[in-house]
Backbone as XML, in Angstrom:
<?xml version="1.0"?>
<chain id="A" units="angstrom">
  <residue number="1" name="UNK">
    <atom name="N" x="-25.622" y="-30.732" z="-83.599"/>
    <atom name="CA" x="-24.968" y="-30.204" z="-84.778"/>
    <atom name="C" x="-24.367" y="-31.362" z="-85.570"/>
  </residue>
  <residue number="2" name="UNK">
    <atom name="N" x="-24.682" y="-31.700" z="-86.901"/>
    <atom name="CA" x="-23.872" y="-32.437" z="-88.022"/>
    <atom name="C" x="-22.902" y="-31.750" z="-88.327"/>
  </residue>
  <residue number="3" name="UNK">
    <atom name="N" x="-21.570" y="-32.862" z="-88.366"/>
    <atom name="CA" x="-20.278" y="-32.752" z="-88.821"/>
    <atom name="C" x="-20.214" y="-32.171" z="-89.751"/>
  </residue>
  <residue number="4" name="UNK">
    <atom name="N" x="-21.372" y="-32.870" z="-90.844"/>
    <atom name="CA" x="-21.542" y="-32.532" z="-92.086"/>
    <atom name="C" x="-21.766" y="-31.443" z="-92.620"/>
  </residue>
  <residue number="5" name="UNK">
    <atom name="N" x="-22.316" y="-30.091" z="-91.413"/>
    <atom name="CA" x="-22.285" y="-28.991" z="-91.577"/>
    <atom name="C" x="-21.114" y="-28.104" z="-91.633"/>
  </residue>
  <residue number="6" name="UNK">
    <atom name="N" x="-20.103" y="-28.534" z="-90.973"/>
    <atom name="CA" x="-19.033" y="-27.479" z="-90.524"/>
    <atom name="C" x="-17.841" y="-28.167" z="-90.992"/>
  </residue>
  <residue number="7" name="UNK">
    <atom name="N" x="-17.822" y="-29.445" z="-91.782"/>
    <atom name="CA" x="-16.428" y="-29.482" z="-92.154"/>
    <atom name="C" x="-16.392" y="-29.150" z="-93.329"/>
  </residue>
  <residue number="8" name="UNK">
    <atom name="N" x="-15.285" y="-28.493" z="-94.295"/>
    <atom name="CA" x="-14.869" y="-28.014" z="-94.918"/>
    <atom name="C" x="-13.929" y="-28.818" z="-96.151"/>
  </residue>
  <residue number="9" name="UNK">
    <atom name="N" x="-12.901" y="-29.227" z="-96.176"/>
    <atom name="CA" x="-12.037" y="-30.203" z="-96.964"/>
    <atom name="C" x="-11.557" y="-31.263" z="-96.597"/>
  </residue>
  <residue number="10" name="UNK">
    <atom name="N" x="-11.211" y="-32.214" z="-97.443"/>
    <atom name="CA" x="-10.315" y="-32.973" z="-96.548"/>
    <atom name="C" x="-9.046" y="-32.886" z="-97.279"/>
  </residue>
  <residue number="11" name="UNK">
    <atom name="N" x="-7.582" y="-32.764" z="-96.602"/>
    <atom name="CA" x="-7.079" y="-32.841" z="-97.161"/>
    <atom name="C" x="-5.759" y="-33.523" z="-97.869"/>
  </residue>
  <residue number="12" name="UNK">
    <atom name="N" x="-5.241" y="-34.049" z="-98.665"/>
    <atom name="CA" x="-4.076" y="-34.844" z="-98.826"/>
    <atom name="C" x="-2.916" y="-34.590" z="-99.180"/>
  </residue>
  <residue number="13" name="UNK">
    <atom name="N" x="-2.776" y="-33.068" z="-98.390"/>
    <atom name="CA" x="-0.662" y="-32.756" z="-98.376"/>
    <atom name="C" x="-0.884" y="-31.966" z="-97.358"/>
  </residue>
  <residue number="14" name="UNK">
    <atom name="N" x="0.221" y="-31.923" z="-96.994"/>
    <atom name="CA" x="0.429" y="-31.053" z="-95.540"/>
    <atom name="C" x="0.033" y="-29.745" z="-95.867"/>
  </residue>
  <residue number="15" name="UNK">
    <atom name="N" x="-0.704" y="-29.401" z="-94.934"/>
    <atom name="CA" x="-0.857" y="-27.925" z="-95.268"/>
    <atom name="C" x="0.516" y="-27.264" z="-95.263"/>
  </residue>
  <residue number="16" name="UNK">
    <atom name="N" x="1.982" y="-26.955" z="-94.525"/>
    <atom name="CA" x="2.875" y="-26.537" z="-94.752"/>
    <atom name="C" x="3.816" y="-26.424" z="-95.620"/>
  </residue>
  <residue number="17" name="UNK">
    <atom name="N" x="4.282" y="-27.572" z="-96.171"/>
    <atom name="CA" x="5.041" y="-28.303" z="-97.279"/>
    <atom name="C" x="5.103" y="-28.922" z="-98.319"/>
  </residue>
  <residue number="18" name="UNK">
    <atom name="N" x="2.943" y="-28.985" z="-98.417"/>
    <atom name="CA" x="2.714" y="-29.655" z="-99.200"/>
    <atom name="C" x="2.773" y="-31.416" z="-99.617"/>
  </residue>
  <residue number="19" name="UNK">
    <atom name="N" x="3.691" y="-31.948" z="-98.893"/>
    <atom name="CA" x="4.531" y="-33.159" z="-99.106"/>
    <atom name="C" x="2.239" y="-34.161" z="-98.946"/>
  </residue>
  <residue number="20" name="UNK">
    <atom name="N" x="2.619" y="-35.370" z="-99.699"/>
    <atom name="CA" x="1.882" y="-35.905" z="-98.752"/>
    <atom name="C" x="1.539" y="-37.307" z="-98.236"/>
  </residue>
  <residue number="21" name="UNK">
    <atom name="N" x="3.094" y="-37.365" z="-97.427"/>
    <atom name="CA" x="3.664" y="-37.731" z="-96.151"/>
    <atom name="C" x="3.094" y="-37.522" z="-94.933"/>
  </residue>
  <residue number="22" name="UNK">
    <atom name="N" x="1.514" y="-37.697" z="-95.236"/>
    <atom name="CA" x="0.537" y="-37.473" z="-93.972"/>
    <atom name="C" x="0.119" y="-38.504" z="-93.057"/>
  </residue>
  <residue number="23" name="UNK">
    <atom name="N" x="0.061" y="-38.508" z="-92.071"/>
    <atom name="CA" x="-0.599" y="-39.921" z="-91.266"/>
    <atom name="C" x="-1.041" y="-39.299" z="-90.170"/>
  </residue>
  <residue number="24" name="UNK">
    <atom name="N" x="-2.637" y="-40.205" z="-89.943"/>
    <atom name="CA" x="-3.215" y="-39.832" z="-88.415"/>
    <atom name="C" x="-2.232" y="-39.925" z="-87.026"/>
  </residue>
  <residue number="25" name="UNK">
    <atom name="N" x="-2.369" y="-39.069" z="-86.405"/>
    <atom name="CA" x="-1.980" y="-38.635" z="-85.297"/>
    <atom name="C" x="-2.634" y="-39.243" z="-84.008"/>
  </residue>
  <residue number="26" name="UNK">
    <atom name="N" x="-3.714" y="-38.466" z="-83.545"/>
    <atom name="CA" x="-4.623" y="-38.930" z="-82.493"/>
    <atom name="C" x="-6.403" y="-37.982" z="-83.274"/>
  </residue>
  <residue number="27" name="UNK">
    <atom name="N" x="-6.941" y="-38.247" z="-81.903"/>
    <atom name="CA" x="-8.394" y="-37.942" z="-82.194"/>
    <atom name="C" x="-8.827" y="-37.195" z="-80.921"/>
  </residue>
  <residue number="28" name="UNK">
    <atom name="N" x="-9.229" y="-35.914" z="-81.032"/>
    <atom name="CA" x="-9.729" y="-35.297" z="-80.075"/>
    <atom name="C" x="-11.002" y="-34.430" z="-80.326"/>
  </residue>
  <residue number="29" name="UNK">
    <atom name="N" x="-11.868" y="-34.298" z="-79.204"/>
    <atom name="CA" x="-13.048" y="-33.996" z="-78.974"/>
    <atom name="C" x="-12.990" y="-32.510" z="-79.254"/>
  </residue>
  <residue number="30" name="UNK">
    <atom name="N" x="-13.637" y="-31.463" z="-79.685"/>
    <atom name="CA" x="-13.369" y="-30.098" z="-79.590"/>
    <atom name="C" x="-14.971" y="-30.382" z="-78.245"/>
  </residue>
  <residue number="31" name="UNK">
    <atom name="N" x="-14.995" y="-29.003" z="-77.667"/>
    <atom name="CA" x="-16.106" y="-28.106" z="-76.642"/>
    <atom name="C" x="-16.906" y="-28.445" z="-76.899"/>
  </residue>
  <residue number="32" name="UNK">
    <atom name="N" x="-17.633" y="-28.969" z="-78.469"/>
    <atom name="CA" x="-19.375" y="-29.121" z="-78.562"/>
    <atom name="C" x="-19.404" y="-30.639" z="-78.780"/>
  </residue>
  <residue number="33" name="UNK">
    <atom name="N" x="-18.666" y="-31.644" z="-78.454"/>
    <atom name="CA" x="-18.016" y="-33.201" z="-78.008"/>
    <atom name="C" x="-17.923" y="-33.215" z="-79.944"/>
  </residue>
  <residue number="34" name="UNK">
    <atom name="N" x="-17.384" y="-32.350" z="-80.758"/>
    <atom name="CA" x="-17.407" y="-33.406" z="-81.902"/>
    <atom name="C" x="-15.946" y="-33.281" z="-82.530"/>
  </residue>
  <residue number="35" name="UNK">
    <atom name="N" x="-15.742" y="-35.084" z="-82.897"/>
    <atom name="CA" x="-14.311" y="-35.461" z="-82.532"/>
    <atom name="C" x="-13.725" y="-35.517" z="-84.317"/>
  </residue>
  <residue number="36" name="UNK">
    <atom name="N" x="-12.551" y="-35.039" z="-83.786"/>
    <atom name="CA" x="-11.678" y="-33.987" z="-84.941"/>
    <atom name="C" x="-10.429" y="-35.247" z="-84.984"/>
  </residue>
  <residue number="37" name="UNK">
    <atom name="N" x="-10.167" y="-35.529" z="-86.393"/>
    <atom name="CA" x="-8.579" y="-36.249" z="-86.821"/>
    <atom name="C" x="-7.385" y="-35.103" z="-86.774"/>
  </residue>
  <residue number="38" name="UNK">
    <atom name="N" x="-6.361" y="-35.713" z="-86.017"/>
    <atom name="CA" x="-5.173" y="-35.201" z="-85.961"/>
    <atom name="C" x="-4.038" y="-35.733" z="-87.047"/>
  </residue>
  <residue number="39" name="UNK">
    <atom name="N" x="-3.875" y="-34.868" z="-87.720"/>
    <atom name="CA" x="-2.831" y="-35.656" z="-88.774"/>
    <atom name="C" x="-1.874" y="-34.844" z="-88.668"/>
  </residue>
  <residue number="40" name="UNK">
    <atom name="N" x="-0.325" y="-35.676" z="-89.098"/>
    <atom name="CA" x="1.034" y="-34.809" z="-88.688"/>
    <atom name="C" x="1.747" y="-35.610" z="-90.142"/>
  </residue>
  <residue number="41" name="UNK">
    <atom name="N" x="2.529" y="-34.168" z="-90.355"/>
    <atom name="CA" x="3.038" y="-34.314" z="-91.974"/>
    <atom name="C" x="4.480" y="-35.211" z="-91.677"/>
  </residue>
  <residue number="42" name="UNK">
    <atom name="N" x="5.195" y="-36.336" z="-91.994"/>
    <atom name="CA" x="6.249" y="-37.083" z="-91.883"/>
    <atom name="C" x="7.311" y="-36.092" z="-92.099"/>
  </residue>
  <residue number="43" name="UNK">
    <atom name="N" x="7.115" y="-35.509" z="-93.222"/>
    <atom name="CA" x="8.418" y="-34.506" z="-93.537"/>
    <atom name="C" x="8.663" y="-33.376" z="-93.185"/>
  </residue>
  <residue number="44" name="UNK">
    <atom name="N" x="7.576" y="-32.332" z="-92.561"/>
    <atom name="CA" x="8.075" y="-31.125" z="-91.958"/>
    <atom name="C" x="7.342" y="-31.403" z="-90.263"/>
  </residue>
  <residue number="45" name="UNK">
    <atom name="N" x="6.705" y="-32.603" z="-89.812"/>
    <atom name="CA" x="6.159" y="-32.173" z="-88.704"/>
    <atom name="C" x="4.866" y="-31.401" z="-87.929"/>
  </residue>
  <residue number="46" name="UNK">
    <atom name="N" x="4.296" y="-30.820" z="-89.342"/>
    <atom name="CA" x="3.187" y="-30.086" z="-88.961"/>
    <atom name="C" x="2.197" y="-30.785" z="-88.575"/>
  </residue>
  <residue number="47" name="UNK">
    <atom name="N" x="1.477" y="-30.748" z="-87.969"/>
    <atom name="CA" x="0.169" y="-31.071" z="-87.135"/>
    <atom name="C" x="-1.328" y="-30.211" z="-87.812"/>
  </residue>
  <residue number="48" name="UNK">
    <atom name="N" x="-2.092" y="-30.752" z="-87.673"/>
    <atom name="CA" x="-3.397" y="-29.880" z="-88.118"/>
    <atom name="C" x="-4.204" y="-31.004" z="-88.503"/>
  </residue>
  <residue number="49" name="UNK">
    <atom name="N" x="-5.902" y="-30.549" z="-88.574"/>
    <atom name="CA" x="-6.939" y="-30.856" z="-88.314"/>
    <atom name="C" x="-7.328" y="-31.393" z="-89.834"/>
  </residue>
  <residue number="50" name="UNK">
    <atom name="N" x="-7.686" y="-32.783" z="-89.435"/>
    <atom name="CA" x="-8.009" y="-33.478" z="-91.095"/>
    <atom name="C" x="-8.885" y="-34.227" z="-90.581"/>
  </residue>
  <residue number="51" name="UNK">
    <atom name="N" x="-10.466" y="-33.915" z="-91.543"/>
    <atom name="CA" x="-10.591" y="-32.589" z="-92.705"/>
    <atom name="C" x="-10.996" y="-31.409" z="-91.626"/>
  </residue>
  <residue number="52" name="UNK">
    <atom name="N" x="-10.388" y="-30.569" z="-92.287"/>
    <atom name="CA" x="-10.622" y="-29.246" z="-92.062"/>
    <atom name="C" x="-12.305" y="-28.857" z="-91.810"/>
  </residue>
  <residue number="53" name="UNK">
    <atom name="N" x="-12.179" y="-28.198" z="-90.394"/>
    <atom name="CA" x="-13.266" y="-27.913" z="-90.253"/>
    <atom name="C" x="-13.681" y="-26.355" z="-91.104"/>
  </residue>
  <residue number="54" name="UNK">
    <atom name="N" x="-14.741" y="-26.138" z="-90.851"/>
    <atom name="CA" x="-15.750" y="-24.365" z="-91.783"/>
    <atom name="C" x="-14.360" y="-23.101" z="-90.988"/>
  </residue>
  <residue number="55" name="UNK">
    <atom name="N" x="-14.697" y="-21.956" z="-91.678"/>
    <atom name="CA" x="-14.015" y="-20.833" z="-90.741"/>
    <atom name="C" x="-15.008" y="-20.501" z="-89.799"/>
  </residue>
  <residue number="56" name="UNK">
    <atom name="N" x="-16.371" y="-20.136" z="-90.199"/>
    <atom name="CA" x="-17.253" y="-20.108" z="-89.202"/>
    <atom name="C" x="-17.210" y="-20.603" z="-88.116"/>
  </residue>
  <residue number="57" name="UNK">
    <atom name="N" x="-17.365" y="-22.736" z="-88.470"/>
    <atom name="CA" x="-17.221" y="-22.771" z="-87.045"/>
    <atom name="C" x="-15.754" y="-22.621" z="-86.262"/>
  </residue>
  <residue number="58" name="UNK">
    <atom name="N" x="-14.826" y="-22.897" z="-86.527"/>
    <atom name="CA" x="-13.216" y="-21.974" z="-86.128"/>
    <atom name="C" x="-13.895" y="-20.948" z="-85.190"/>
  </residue>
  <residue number="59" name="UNK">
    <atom name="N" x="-14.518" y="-20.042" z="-85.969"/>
    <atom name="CA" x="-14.446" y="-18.766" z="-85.561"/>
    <atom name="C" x="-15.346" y="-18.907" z="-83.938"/>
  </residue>
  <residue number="60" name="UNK">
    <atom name="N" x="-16.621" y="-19.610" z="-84.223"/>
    <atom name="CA" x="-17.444" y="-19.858" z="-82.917"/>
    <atom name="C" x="-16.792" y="-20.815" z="-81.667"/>
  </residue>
  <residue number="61" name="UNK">
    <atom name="N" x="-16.372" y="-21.599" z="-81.776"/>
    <atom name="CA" x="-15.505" y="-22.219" z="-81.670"/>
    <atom name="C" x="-14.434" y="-21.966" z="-80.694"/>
  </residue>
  <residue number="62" name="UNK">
    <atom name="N" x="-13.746" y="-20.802" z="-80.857"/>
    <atom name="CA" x="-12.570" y="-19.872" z="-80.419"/>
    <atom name="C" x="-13.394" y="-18.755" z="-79.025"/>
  </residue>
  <residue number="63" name="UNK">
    <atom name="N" x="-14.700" y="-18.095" z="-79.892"/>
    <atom name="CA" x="-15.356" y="-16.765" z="-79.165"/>
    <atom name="C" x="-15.724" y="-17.771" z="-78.044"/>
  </residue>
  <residue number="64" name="UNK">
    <atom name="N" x="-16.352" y="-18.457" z="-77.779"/>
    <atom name="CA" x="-16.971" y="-19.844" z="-76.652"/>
    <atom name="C" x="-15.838" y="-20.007" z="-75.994"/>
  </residue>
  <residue number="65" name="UNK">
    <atom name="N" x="-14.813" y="-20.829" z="-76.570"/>
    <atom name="CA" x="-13.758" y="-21.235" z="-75.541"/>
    <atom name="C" x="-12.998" y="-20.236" z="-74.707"/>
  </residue>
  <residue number="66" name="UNK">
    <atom name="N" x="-12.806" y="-19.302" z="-75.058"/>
    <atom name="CA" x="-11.735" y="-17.788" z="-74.797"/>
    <atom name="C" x="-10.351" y="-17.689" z="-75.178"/>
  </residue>
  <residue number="67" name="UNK">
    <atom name="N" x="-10.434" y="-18.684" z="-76.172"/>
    <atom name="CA" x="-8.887" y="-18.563" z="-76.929"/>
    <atom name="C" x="-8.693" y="-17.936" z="-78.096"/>
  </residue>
  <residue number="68" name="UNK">
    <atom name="N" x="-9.954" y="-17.226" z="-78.249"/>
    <atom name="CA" x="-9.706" y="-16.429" z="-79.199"/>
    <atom name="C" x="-9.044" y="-15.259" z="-79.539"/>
  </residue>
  <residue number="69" name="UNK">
    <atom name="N" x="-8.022" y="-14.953" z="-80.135"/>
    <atom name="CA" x="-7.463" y="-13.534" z="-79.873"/>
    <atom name="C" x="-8.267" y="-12.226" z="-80.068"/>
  </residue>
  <residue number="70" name="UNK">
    <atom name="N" x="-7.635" y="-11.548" z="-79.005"/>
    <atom name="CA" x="-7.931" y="-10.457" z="-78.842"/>
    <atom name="C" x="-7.438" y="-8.867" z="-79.510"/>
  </residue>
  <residue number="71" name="UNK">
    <atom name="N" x="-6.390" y="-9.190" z="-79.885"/>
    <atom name="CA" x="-5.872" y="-8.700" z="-81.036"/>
    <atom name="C" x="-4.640" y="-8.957" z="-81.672"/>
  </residue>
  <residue number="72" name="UNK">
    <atom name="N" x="-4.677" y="-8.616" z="-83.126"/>
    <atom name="CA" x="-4.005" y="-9.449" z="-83.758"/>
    <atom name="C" x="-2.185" y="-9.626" z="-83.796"/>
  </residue>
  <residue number="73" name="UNK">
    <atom name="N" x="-1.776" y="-10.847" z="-84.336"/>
    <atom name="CA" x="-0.650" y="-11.194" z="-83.830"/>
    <atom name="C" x="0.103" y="-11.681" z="-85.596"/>
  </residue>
  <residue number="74" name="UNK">
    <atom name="N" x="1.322" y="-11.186" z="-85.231"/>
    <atom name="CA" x="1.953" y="-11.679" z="-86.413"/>
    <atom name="C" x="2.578" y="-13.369" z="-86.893"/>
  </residue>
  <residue number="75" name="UNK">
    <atom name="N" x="3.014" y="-13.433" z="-87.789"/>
    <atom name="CA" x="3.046" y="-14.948" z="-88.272"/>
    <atom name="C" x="3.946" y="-15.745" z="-87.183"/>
  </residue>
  <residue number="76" name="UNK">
    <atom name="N" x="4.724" y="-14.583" z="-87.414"/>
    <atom name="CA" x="6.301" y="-15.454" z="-86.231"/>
    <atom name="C" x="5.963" y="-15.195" z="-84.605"/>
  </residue>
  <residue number="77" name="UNK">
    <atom name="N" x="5.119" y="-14.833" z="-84.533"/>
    <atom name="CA" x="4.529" y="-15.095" z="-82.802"/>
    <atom name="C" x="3.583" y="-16.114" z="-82.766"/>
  </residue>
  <residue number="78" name="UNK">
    <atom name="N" x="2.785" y="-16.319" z="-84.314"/>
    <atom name="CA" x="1.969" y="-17.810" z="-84.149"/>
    <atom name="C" x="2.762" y="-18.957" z="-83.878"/>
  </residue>
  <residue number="79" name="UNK">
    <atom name="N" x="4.169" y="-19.153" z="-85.100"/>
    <atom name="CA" x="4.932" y="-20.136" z="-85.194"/>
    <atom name="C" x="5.694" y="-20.405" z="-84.058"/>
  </residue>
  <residue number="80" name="UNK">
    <atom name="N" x="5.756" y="-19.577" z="-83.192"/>
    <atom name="CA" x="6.719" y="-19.653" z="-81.366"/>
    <atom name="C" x="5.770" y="-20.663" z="-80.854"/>
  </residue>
  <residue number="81" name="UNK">
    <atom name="N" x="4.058" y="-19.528" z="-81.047"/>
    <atom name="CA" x="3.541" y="-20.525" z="-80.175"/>
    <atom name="C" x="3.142" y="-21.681" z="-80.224"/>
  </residue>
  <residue number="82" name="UNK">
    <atom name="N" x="3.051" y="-21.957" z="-81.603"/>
    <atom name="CA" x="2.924" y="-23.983" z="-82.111"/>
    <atom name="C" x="3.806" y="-24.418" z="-82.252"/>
  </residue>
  <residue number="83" name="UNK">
    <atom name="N" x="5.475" y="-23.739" z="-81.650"/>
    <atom name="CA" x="6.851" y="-24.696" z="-81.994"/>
    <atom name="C" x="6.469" y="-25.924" z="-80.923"/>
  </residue>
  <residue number="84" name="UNK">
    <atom name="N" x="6.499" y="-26.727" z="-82.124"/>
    <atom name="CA" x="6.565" y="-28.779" z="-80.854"/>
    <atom name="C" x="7.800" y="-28.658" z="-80.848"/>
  </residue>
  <residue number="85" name="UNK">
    <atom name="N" x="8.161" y="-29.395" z="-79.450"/>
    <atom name="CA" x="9.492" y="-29.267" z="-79.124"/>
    <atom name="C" x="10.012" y="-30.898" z="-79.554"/>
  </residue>
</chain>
């Protein structure tokens, strides 16, 4: 599979805050070995995937691994579960 298929944007403000006070993080492999930038926003902390991969693959992605939910969950039970401590 090409990268070039499934990534989506790249982007230059935090997805949360907008700010863009962005800098690489680390680099990790997703399940099908293809390796994803970690960027974390200076001013609110957020973390997330730069560039953004497709929803598609997200979506395949999730059904494969088994972390995909099973049914759905509200905003403030997402934000518990990505609070970095």
């Amino acid at each position: 599979m090409d990268k070039k298929e499934i990534v989506n944007t790249t982007l230059e403000r935090c997805i949360a805050c907008k700010s863009t006070n962005i800098r690489w993080c680390a680099d990790k492999e997703d399940i099908n070995g293809i390796k994803w930038s970690i960027f974390r926003c200076l001013n609110c902390g957020t973390g997330f995937i730069n560039p953004r991969p497709t929803l598609s693959y997200l979506q395949k992605i999730y059904t494969v691994s088994g972390h995909g939910l099973k049914e759905p969950i509200s905003l403030m039970e997402v934000l518990e579960r990505e609070r970095v401590s």
